[in-house]
N, C-alpha and C positions, 0 to 999 in steps of 0.2 A: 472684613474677613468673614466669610462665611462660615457654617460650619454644617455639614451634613450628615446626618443619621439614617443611614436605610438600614430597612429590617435586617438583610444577611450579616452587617458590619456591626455588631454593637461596639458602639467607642471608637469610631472611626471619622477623623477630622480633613476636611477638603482646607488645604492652606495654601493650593496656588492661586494668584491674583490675578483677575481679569480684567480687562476694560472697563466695565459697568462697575467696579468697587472704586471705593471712595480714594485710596492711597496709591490708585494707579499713577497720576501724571504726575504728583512728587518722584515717584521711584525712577520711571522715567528720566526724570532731569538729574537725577545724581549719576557721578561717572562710576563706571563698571569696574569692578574690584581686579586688583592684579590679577593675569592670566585667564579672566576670564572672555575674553575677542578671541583669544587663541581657542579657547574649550566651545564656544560657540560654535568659530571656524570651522573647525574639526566635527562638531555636530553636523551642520550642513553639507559639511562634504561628505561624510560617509551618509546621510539622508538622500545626496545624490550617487550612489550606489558605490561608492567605495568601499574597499574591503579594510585596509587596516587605520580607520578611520580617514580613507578617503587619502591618506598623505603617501607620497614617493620619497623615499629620504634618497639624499644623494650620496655618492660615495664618500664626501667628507663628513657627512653625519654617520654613518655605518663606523666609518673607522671611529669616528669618536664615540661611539656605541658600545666599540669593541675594545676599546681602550679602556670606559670606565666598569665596562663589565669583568675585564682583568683586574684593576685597581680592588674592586668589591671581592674577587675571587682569592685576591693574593690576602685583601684584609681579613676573609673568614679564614684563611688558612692560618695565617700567623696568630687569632684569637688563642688559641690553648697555649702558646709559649708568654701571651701575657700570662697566664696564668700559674704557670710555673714556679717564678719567682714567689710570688706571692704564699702559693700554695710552700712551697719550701720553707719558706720562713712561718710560717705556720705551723707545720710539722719543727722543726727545728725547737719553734719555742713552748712545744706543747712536750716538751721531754722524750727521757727513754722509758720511763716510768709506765706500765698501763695502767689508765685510768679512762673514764667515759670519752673525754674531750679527745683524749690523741686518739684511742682507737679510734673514734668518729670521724676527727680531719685524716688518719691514714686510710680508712675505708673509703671515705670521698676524693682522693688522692688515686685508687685504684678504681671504683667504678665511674669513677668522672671520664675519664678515657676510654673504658672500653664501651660507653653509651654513644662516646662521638666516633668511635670507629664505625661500629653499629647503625648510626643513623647520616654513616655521609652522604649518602643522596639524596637525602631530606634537606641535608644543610644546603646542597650546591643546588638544589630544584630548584629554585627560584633562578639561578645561573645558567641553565639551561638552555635549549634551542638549537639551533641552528649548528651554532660553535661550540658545542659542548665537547669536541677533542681537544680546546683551548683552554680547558680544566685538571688536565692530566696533572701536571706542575703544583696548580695551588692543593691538588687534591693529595699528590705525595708528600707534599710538605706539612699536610694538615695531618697527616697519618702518620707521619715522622717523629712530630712534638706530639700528639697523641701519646707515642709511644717513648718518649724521652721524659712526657710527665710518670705516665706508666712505674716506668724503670724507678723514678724517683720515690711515687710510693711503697715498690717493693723492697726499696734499699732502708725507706725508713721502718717498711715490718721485719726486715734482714734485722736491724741497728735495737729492734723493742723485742730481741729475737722468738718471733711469730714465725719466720721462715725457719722451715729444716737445714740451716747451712752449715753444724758443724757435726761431727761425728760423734759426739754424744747424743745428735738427736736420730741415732739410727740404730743406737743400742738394742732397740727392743725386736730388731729383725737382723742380727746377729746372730749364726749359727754358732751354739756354742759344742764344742766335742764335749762327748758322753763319754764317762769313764767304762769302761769293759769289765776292770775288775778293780781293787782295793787290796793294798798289804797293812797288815800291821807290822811291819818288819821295817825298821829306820833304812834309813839308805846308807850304805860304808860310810861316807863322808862323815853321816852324822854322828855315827860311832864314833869315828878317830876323832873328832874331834872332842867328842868329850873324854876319851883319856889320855 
C-alpha cells in the first residue's frame, strides 16, 4: 500500500490497489462480497451512459417499488400511535401532583406532536417522487394520531388543572355590578324579624 503526500493535501492517504502492489493477485482470487456483481453491474452500465444507473425496471419491479414504498409510508404514519401508549402511561404514573417530572413528560406530550405536524414533509421526503399523491392516507393518519397524542397531553394539563376548564378559572374576568348607592336602613324583612 502506498501512501502519498503532495503538497496541497497535508495527510492525505492513496489506499486504492493497483497492479504493480504486492496484495494485488491475493485479492483477486477471493470471491467478491455479497451484492457486490450487482454494484459493479450497475457501475458499468451507467459508465456506458445510462441514466438511473443504467437499469430499466420492469413493471413488476415498479409495483413492487410501490408497494414497499406504501408499506414504509403507512410505518411512519403509524410511528406517533406507538407512542401514545407509552406516553400515557408515563403521564398516568408521573401523577396529578406538579412537580418537575410530570410537568416535563406533559410538556413533551404537547410539543412532541405539534413538531411532527410541523415537520411532515421532512418526515415523508424521503417518500417522495413520482407517486407522492400515494401519501395522502399515510399522511392523514400521521396527523390524526399526531393529534389524538395531542389531545391526550391536553387532557392530562385539563386532570393537573393547567388548563382554564372550570369556571373558577375565569373569575378574574367576571364583570362584577357596582353598587350605585348604599342604605343604612335594614330591609322590612329584617325588621320583622327581629320583633
Amino acid at each position: 500500500m502506498k501512501t502519498s503526500m503532495s503538497e496541497g493535501n497535508n495527510g492525505s492517504f492513496d489506499l486504492s490497489i493497483r497492479e504493480d502492489h504486492d496484495g494485488y493477485d491475493v485479492l483477486r482470487k477471493c470471491p467478491a462480497p455479497l451484492g457486490f456483481q450487482k454494484v459493479k453491474s450497475y457501475e458499468l452500465q451507467s459508465s456506458k451512459g445510462g441514466g438511473d444507473y443504467g437499469v430499466t425496471m420492469t413493471q413488476q419491479q415498479r409495483t413492487a417499488l410501490a408497494a414497499k414504498k406504501r408499506t414504509k409510508a403507512m410505518s411512519l404514519a403509524i410511528k406517533p400511535g406507538q407512542q401514545i401508549m407509552m406516553n400515557a402511561f408515563m403521564m398516568y404514573m408521573s401523577g396529578k401532583n406538579l412537580n418537575i417530572f410530570s410537568i416535563s413528560i406533559t410538556s413533551m406530550a404537547i410539543l412532541s406532536p405539534i413538531k411532527s405536524i410541523f415537520t411532515l414533509e421532512k418526515t415523508f421526503a424521503s417518500l417522495g417522487g413520482d407517486d407522492a399523491s400515494n401519501l395522502q392516507m399515510p399522511k392523514l393518519v400521521f396527523i390524526a394520531l399526531n393529534l389524538v397524542w395531542l389531545a391526550v397531553g391536553l387532557y392530562k394539563m385539563s386532570t393537573m388543572r393547567l388548563l382554564p376548564t372550570t369556571s373558577a378559572d375565569w373569575t378574574g374576568s367576571v364583570v362584577w355590578k357596582e353598587m350605585m348607592e348604599t342604605s343604612s336602613i335594614p330591609p322590612e324583612s329584617w325588621v320583622a324579624s327581629q320583633f
